[in-house]
N, CA, C and O atoms as a GROMACS GRO file, in nm:
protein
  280
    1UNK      N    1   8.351 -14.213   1.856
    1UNK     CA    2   8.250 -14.307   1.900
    1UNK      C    3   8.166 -14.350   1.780
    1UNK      O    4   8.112 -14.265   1.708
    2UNK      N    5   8.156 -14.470   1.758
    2UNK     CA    6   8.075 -14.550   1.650
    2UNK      C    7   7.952 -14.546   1.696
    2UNK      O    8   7.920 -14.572   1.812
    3UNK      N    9   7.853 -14.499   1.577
    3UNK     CA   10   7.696 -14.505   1.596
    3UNK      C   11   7.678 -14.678   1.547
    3UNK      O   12   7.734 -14.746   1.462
    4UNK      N   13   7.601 -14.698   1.620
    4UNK     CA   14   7.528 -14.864   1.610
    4UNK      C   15   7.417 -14.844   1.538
    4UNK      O   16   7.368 -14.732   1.522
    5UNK      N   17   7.364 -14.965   1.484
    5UNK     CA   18   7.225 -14.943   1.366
    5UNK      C   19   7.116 -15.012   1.534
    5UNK      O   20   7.137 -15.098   1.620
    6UNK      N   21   7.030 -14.938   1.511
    6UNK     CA   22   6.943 -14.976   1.655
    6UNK      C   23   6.834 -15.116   1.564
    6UNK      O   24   6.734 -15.115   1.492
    7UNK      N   25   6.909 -15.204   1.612
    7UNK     CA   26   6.785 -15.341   1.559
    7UNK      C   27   6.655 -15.349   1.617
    7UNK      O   28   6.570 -15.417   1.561
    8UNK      N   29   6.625 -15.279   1.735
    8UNK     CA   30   6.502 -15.324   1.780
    8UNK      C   31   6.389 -15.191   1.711
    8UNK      O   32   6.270 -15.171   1.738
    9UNK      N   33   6.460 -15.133   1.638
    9UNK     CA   34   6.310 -15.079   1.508
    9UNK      C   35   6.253 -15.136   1.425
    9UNK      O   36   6.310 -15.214   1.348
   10UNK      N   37   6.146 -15.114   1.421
   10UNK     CA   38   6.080 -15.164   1.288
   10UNK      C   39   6.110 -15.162   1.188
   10UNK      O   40   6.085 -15.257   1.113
   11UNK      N   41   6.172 -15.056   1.148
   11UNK     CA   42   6.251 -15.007   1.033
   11UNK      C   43   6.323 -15.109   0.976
   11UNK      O   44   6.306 -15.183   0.879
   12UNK      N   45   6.416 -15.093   1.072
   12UNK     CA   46   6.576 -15.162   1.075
   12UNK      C   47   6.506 -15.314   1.037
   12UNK      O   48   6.563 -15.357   0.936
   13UNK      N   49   6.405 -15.403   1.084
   13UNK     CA   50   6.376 -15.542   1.072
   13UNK      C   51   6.308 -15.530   0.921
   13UNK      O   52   6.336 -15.615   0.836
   14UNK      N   53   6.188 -15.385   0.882
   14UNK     CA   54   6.148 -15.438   0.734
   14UNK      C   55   6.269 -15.418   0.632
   14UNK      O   56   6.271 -15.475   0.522
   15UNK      N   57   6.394 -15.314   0.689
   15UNK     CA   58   6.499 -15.320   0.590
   15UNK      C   59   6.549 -15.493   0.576
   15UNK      O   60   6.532 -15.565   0.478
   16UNK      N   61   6.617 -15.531   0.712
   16UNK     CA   62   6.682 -15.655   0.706
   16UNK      C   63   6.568 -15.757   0.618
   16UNK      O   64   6.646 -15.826   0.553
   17UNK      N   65   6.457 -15.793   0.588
   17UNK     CA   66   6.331 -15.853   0.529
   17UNK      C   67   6.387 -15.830   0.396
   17UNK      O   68   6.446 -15.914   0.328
   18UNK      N   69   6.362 -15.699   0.361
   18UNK     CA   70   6.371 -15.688   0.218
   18UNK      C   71   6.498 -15.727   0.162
   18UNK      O   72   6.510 -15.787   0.056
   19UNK      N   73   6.624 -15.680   0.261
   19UNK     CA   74   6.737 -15.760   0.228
   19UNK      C   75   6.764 -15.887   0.157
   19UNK      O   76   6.808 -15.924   0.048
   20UNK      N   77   6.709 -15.947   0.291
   20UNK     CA   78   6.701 -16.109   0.253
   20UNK      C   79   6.602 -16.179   0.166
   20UNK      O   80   6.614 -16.297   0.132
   21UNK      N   81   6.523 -16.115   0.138
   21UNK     CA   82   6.418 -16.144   0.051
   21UNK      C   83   6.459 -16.084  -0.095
   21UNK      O   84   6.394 -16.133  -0.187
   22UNK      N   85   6.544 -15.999  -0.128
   22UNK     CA   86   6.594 -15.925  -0.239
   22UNK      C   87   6.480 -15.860  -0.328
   22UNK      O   88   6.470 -15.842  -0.449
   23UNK      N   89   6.368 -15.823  -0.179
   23UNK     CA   90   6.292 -15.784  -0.301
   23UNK      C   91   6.271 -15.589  -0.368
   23UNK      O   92   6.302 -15.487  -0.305
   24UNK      N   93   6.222 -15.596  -0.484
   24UNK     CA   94   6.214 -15.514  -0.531
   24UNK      C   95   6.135 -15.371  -0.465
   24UNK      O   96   6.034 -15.387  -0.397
   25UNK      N   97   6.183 -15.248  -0.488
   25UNK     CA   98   6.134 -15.145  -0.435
   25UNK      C   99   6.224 -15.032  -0.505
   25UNK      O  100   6.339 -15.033  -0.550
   26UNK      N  101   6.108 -14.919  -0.495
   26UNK     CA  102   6.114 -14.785  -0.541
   26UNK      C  103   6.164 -14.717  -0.402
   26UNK      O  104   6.122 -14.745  -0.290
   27UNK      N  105   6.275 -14.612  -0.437
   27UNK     CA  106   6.310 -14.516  -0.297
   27UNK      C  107   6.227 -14.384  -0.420
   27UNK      O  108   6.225 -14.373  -0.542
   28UNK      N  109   6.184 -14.326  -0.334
   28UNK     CA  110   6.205 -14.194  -0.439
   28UNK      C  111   6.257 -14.076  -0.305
   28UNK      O  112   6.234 -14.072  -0.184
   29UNK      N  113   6.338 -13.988  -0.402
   29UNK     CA  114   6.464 -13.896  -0.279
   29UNK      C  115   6.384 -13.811  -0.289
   29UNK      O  116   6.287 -13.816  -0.365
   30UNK      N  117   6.421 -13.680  -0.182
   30UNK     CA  118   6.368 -13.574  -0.153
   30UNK      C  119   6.384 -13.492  -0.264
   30UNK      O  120   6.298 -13.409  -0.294
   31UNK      N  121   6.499 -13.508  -0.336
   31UNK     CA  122   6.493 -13.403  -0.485
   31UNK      C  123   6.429 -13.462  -0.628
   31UNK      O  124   6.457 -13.427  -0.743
   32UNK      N  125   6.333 -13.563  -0.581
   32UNK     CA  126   6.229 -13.577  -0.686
   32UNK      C  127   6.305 -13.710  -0.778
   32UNK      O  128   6.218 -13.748  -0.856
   33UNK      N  129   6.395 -13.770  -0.792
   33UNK     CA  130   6.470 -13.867  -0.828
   33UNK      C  131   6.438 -13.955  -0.794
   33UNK      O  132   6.423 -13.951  -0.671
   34UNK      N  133   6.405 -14.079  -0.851
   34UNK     CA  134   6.350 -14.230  -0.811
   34UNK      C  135   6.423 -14.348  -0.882
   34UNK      O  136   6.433 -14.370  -1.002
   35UNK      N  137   6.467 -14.411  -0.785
   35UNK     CA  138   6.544 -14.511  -0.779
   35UNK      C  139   6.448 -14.666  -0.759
   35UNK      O  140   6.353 -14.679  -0.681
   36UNK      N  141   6.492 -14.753  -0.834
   36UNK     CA  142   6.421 -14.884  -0.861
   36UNK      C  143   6.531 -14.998  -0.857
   36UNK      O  144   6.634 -14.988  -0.924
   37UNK      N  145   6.504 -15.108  -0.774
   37UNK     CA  146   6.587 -15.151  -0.739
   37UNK      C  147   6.592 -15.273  -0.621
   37UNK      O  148   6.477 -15.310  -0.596
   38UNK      N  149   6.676 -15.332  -0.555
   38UNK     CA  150   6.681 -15.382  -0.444
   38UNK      C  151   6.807 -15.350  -0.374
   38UNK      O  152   6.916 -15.319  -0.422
   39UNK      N  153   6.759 -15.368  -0.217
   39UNK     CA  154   6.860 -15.327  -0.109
   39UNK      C  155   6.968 -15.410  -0.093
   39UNK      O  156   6.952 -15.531  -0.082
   40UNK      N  157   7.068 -15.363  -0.090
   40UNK     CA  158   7.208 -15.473  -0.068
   40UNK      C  159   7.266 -15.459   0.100
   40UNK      O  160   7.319 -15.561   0.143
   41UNK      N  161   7.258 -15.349   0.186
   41UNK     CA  162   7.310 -15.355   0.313
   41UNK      C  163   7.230 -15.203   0.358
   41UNK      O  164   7.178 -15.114   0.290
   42UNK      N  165   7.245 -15.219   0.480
   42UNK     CA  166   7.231 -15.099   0.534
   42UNK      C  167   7.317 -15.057   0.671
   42UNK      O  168   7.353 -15.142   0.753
   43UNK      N  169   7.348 -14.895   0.686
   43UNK     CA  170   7.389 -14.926   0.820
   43UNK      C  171   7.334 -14.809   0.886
   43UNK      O  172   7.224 -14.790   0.833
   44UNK      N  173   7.358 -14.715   0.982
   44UNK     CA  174   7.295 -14.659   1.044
   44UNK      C  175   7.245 -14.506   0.955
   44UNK      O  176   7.138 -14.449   0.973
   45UNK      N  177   7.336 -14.469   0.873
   45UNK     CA  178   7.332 -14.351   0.774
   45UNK      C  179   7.272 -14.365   0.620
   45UNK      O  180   7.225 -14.281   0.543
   46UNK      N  181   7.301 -14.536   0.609
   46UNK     CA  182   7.322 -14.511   0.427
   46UNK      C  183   7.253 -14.634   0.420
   46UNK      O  184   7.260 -14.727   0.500
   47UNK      N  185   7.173 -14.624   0.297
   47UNK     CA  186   7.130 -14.752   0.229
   47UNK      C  187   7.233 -14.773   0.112
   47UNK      O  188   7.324 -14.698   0.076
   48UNK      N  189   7.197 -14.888   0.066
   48UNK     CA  190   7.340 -14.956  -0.064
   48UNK      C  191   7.214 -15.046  -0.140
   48UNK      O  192   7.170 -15.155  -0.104
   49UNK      N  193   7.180 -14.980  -0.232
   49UNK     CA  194   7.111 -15.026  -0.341
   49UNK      C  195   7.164 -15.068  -0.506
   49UNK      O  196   7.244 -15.005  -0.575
   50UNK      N  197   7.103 -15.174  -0.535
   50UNK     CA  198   7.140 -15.246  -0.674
   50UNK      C  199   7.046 -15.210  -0.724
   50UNK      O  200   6.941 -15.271  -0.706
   51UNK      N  201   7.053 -15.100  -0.805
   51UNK     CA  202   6.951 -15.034  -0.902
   51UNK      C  203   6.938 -15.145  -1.054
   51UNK      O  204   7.030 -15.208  -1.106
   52UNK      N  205   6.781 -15.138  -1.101
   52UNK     CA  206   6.763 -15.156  -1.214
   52UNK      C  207   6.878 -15.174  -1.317
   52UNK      O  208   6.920 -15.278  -1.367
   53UNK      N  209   6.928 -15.014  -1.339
   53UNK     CA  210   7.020 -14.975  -1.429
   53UNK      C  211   7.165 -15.027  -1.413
   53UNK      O  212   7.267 -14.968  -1.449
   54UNK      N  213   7.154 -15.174  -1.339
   54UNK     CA  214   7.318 -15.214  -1.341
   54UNK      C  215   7.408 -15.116  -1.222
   54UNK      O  216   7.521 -15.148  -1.187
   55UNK      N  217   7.342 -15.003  -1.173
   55UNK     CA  218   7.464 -14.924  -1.063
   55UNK      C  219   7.450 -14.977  -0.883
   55UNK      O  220   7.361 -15.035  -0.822
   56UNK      N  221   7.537 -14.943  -0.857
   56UNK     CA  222   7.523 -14.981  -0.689
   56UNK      C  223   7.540 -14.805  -0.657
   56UNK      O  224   7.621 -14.720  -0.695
   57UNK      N  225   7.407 -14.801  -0.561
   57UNK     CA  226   7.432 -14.618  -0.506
   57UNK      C  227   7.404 -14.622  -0.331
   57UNK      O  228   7.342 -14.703  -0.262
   58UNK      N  229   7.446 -14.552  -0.312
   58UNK     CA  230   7.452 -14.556  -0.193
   58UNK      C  231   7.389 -14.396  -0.138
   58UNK      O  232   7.437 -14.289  -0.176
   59UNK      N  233   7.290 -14.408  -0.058
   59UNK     CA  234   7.183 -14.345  -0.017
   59UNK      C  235   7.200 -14.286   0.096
   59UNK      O  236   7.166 -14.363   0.186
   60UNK      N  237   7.233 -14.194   0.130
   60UNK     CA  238   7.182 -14.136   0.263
   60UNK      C  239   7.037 -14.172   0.282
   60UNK      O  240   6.963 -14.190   0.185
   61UNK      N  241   6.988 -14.185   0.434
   61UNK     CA  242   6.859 -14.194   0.500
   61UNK      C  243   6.815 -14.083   0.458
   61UNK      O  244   6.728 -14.097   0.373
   62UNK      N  245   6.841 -13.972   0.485
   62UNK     CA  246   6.756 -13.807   0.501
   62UNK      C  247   6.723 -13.777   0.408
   62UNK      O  248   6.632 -13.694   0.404
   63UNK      N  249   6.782 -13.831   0.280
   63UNK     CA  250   6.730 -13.823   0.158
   63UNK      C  251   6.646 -13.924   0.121
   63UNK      O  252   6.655 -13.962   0.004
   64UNK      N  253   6.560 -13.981   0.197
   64UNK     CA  254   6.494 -14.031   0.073
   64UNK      C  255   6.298 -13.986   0.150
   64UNK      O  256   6.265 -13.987   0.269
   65UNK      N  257   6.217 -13.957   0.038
   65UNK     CA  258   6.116 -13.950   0.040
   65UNK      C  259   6.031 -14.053   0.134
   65UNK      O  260   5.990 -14.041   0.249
   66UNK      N  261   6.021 -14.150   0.047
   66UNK     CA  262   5.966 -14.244   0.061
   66UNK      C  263   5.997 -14.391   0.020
   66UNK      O  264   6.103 -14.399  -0.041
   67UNK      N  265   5.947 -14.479   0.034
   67UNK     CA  266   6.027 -14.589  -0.002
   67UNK      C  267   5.915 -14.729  -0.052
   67UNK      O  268   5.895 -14.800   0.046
   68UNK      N  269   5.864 -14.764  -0.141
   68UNK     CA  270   5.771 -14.810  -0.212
   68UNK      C  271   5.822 -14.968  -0.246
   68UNK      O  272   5.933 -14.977  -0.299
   69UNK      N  273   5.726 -15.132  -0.213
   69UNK     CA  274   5.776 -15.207  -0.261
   69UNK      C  275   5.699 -15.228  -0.397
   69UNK      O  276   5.589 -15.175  -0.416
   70UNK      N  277   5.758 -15.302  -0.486
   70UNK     CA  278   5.719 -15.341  -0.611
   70UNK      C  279   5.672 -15.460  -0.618
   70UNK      O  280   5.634 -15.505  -0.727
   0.00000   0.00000   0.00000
């Protein structure tokens, strides 16, 4: 059974925003690591970020701290 991304969160709408807006933001993860960058997709588990540094990473949710725009 496929998990669905639930659109009617808030979440889920400031992710899709920043998406489309490509704008810039800090994740910083639960193991103290901070990522700078913008969001490329999301789905119910993972973010897909275009970091600063030229990489595409892909994020588990549970890991991340917090999530900061620039």
């Amino acid at each position: 059974m496929a998990v669905e991304l639930e659109t009617g969160l808030p979440s889920v709408h400031q992710f899709q925003s920043l998406i489309r807006e490509k704008q810039a933001i800090e994740l910083k993860l639960i193991t103290n690591d901070v990522v700078i960058g913008t969001l490329r997709w999301q789905d119910p588990h993972c973010l897909c970020i275009d970091s600063n540094e030229g990489q595409t990473l892909i994020l588990w949710r549970h890991a991340i701290a917090y999530l900061k725009l620039l």
